[in-house]
SENU-24082 format. One record per residue: chain; residue in three letters; x, y, z of N, C-alpha, C in turn. Coordinates in pm, 1 decimal. Layout:
// residues N
NODE  cadena  residuo    n_east   n_north      n_up   ca_east  ca_north     ca_up    c_east   c_north      c_up
NODE       A      ALA         X         Y         Z         X         Y         Z         X         Y         Z
...
//
This chain:
// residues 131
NODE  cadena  residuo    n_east   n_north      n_up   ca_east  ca_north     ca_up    c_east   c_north      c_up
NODE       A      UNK   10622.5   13226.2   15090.3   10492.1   13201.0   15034.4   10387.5   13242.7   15137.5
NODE       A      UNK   10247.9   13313.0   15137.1   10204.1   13365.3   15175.2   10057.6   13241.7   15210.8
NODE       A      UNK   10040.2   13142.6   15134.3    9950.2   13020.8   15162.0   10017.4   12896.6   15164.5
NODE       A      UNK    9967.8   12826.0   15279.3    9996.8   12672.7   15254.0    9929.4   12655.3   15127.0
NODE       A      UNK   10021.9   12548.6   15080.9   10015.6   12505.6   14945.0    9936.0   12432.6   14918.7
NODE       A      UNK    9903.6   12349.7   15033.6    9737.2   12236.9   15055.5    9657.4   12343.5   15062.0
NODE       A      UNK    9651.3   12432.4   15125.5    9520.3   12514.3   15121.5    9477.3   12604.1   15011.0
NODE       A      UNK    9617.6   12635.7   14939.8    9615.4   12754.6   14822.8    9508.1   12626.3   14715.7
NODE       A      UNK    9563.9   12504.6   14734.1    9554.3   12372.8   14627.2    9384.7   12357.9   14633.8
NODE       A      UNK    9353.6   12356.1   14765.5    9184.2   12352.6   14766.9    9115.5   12475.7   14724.1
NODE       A      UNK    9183.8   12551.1   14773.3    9107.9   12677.8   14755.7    9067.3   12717.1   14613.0
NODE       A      UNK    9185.4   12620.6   14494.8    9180.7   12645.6   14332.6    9080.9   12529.5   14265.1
NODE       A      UNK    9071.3   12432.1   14395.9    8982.4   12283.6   14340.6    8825.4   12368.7   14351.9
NODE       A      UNK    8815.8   12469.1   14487.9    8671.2   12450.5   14500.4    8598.5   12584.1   14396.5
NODE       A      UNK    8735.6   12632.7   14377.8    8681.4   12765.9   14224.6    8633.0   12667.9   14152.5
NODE       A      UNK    8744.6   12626.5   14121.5    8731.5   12535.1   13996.4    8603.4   12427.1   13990.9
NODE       A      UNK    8555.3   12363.6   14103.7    8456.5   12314.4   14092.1    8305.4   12366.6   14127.6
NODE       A      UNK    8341.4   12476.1   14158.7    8232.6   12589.4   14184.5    8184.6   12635.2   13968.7
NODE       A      UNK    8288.0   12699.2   13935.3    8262.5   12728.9   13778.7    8286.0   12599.4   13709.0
NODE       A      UNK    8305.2   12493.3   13685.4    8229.5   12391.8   13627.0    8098.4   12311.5   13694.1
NODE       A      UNK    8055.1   12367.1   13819.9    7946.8   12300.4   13854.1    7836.6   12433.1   13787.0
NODE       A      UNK    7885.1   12566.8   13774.1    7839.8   12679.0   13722.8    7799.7   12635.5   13577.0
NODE       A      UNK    7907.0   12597.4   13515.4    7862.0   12571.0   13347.7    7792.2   12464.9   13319.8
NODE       A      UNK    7791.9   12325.1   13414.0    7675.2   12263.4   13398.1    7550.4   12255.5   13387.8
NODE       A      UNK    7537.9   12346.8   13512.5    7372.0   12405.5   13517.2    7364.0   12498.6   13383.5
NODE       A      UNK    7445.6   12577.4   13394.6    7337.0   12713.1   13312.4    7276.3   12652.8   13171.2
NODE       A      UNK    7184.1   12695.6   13139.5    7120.4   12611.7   13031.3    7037.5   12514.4   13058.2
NODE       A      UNK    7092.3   12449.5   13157.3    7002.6   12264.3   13177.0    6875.5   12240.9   13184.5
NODE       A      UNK    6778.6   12189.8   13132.0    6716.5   12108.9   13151.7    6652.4   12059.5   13277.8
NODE       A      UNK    6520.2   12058.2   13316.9    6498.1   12039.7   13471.1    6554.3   11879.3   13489.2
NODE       A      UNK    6540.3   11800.1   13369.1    6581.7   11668.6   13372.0    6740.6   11654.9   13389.4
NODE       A      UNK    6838.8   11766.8   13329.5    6919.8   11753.2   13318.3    7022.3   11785.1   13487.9
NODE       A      UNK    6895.3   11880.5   13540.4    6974.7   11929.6   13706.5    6958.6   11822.9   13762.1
NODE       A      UNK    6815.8   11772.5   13725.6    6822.7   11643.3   13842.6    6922.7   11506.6   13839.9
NODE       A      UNK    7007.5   11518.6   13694.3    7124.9   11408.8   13711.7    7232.3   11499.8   13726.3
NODE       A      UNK    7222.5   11619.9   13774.0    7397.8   11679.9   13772.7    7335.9   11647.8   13966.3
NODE       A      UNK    7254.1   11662.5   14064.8    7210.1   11653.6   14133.1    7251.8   11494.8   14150.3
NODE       A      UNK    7186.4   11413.9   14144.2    7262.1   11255.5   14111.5    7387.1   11230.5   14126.0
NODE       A      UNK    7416.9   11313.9   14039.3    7611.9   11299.1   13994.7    7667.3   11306.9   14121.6
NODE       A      UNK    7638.0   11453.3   14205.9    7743.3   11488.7   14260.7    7635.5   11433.3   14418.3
NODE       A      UNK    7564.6   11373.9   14457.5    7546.2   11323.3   14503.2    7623.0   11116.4   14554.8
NODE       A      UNK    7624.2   11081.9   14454.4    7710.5   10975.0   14403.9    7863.8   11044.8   14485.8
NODE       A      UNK    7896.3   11115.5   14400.0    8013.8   11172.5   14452.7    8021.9   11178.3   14596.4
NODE       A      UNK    7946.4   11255.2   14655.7    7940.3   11285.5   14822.2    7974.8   11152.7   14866.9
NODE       A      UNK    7875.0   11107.6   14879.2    7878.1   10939.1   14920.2    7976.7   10860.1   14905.9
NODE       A      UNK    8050.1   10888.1   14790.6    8167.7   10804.8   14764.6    8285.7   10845.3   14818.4
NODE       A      UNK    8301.0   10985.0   14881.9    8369.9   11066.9   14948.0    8346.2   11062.0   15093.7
NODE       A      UNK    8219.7   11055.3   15138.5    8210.4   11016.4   15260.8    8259.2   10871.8   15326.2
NODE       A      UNK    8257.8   10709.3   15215.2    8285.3   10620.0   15240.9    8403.0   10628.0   15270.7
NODE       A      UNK    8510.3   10689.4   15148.1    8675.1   10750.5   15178.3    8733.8   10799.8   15283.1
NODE       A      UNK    8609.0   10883.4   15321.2    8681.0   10992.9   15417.8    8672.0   10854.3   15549.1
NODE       A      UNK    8557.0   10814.0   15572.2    8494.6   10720.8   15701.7    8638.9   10566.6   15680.6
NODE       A      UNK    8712.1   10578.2   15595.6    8831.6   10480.6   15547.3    8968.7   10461.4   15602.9
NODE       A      UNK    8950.4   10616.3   15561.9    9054.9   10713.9   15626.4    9064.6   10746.5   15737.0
NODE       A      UNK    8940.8   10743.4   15830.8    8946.2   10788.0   15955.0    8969.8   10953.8   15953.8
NODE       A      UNK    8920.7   11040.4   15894.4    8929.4   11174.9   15826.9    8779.1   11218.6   15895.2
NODE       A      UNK    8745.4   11204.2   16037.1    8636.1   11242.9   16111.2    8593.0   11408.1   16013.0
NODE       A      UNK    8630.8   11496.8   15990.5    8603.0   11594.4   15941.8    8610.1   11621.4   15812.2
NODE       A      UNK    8597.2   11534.0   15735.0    8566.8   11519.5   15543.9    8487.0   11435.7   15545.0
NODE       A      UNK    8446.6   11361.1   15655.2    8314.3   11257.9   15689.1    8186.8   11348.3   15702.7
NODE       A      UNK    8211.2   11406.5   15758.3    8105.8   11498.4   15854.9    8077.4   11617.9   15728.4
NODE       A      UNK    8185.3   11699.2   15648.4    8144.2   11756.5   15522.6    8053.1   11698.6   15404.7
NODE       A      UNK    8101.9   11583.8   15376.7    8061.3   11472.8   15251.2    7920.4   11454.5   15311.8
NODE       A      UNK    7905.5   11405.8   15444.1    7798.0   11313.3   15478.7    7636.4   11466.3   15441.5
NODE       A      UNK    7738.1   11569.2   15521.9    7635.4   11731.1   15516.0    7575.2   11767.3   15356.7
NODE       A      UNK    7734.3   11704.9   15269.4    7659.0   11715.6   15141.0    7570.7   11636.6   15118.4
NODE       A      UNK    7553.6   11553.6   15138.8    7486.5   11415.8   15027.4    7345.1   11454.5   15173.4
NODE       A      UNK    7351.4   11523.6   15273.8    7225.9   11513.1   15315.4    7126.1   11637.4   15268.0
NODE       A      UNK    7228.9   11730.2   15218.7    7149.3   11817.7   15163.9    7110.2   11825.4   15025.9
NODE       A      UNK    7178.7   11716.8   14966.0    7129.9   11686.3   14809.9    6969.9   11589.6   14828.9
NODE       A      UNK    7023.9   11519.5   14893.2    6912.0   11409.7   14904.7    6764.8   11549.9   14929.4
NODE       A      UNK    6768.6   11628.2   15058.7    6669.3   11723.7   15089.5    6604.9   11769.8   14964.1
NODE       A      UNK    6742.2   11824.0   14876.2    6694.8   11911.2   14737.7    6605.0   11806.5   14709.1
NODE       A      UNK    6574.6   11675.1   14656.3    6615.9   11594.9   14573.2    6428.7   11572.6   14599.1
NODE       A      UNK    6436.6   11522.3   14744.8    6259.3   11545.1   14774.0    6219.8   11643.0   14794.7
NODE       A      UNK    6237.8   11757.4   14808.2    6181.6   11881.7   14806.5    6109.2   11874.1   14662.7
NODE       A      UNK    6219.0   11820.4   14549.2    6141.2   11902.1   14423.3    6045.0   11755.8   14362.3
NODE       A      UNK    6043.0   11652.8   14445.7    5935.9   11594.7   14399.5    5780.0   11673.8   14367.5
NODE       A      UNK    5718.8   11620.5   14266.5    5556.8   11668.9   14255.6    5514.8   11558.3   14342.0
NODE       A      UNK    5447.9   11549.5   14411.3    5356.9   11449.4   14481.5    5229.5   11419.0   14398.8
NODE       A      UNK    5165.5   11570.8   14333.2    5008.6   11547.0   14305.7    5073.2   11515.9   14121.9
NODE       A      UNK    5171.5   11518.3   14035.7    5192.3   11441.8   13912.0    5249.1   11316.3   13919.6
NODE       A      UNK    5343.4   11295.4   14062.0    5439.9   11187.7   14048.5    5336.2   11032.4   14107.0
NODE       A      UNK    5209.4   11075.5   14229.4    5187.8   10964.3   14284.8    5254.4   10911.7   14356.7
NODE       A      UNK    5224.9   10840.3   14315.2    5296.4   10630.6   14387.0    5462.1   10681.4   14364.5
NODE       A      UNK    5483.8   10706.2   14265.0    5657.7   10726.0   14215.8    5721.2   10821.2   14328.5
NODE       A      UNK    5645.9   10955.6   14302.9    5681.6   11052.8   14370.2    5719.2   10990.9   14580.5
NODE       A      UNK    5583.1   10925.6   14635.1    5608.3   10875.4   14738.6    5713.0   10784.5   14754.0
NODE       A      UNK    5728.8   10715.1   14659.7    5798.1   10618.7   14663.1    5974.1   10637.0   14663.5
NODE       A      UNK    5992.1   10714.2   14589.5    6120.6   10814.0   14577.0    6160.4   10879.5   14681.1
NODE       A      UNK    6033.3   10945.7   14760.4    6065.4   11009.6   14897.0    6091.3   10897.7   14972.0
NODE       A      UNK    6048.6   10796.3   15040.9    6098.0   10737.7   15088.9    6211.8   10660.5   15087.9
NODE       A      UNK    6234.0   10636.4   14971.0    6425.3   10583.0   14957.3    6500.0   10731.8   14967.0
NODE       A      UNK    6454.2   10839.7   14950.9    6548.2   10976.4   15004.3    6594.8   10920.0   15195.8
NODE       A      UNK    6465.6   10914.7   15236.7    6432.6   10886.4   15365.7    6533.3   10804.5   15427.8
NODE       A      UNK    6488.8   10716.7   15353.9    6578.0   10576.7   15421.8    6763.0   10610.0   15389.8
NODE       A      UNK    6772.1   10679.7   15249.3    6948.2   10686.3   15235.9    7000.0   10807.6   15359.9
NODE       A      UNK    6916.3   10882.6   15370.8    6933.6   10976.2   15493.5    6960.3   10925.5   15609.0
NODE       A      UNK    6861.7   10811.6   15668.6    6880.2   10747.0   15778.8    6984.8   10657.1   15802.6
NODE       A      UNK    7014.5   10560.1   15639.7    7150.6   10551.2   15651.8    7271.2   10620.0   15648.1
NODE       A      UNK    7284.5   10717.8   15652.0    7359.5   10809.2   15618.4    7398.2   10832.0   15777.7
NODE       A      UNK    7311.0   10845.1   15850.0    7284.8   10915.3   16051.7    7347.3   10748.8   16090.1
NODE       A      UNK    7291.7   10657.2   16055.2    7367.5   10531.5   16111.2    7521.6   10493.2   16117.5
NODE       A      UNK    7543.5   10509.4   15944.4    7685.6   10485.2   15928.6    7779.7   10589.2   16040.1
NODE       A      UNK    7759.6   10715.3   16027.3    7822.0   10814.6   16092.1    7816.9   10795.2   16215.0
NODE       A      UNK    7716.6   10752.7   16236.9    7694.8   10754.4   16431.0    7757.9   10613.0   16492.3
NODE       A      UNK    7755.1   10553.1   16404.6    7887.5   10342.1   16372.2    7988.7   10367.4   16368.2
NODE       A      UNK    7991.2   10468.0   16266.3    8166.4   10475.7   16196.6    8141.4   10349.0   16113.7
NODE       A      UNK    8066.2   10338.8   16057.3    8068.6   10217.4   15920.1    8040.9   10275.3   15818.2
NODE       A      UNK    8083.7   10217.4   15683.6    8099.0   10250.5   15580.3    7948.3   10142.8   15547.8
NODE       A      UNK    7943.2   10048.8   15599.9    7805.9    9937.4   15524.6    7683.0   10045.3   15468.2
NODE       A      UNK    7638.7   10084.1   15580.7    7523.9   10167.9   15565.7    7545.6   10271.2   15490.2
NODE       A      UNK    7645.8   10310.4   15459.3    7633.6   10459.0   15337.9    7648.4   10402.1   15216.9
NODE       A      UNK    7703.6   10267.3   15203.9    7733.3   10182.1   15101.5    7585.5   10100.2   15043.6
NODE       A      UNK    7532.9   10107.7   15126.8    7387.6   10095.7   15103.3    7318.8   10171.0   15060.7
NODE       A      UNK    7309.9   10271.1   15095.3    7245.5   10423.1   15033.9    7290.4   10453.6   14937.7
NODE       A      UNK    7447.7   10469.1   14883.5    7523.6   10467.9   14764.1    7441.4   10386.6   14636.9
NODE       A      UNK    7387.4   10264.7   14692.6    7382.4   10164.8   14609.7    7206.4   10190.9   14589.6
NODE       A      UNK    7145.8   10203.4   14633.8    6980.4   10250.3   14646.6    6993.4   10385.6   14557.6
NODE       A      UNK    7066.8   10504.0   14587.3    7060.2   10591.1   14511.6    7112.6   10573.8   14343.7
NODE       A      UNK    7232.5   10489.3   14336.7    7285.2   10471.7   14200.1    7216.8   10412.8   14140.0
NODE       A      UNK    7105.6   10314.9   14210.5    7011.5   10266.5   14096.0    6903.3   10336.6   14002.3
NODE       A      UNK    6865.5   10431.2   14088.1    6791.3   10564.6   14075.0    6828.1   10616.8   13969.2
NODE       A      UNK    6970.1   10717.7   13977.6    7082.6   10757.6   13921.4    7068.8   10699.6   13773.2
NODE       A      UNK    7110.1   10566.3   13771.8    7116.7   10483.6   13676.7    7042.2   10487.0   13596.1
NODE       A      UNK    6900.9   10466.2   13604.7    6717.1   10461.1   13555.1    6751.1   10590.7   13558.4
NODE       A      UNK    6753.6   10739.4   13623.6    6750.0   10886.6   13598.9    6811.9   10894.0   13398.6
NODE       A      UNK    6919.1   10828.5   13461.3    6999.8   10835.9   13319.9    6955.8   10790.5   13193.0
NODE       A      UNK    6915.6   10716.3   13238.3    6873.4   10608.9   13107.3    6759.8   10667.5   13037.6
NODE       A      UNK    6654.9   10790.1   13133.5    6543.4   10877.2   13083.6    6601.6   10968.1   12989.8
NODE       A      UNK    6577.0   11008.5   12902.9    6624.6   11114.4   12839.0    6564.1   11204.0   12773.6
//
């Protein structure tokens, strides 16, 4: 065999989740990116708690890179001058799940990303419930 079989195995997960993260978007809704954005944010986080479980220093450090660059997307595309108060207000729980995010990792605790997990899913949650 010409690939490890763990690696051939990822290498078919991250197609594979590359073209269904592909067919989600196309079409969507600006409302609709910002909960596939959510989603796989949730995800990161819940992958980073795993990995930080596991003691898997390097699926910590991937997960944690994702969910810090979702969060970035996430206030980047705030409006400030339609959103207001909301818009600020949103940035700053980006802020703060970020900072927990640098804590847990720099601890090795799971509390603080479990916190951010839980600040963002409420979000998430209310995102959802908009339709």
């Amino acid at each position: 065999m010409f690939y490890n079989q763990g690696y051939a195995g990822n290498m078919a997960a991250r197609r594979y989740a590359a073209v269904h993260s592909g067919a989600r978007t196309e079409g969507a809704t600006p409302h609709a990116l910002v909960k596939i954005l959510f989603d796989e944010l949730l995800i990161a986080l819940d992958a980073t708690v795993l990995a930080e479980r596991q003691n898997d220093r390097l699926k910590v450090s991937d997960k944690q890179a994702r969910a810090m660059s979702i969060l970035f997307a996430l206030e980047s595309s705030l409006d400030f001058d339609k959103g207001g108060d909301i818009a600020v207000g949103l940035a700053q729980i980006y802020r703060e799940a970020r900072r927990l995010l640098l804590v847990g990792a720099k601890e090795r605790d799971v509390r603080p990303v479990e916190q951010a997990r839980a600040m963002i899913g409420e979000i998430a949650d209310a995102w959802g419930q908009i339709g």
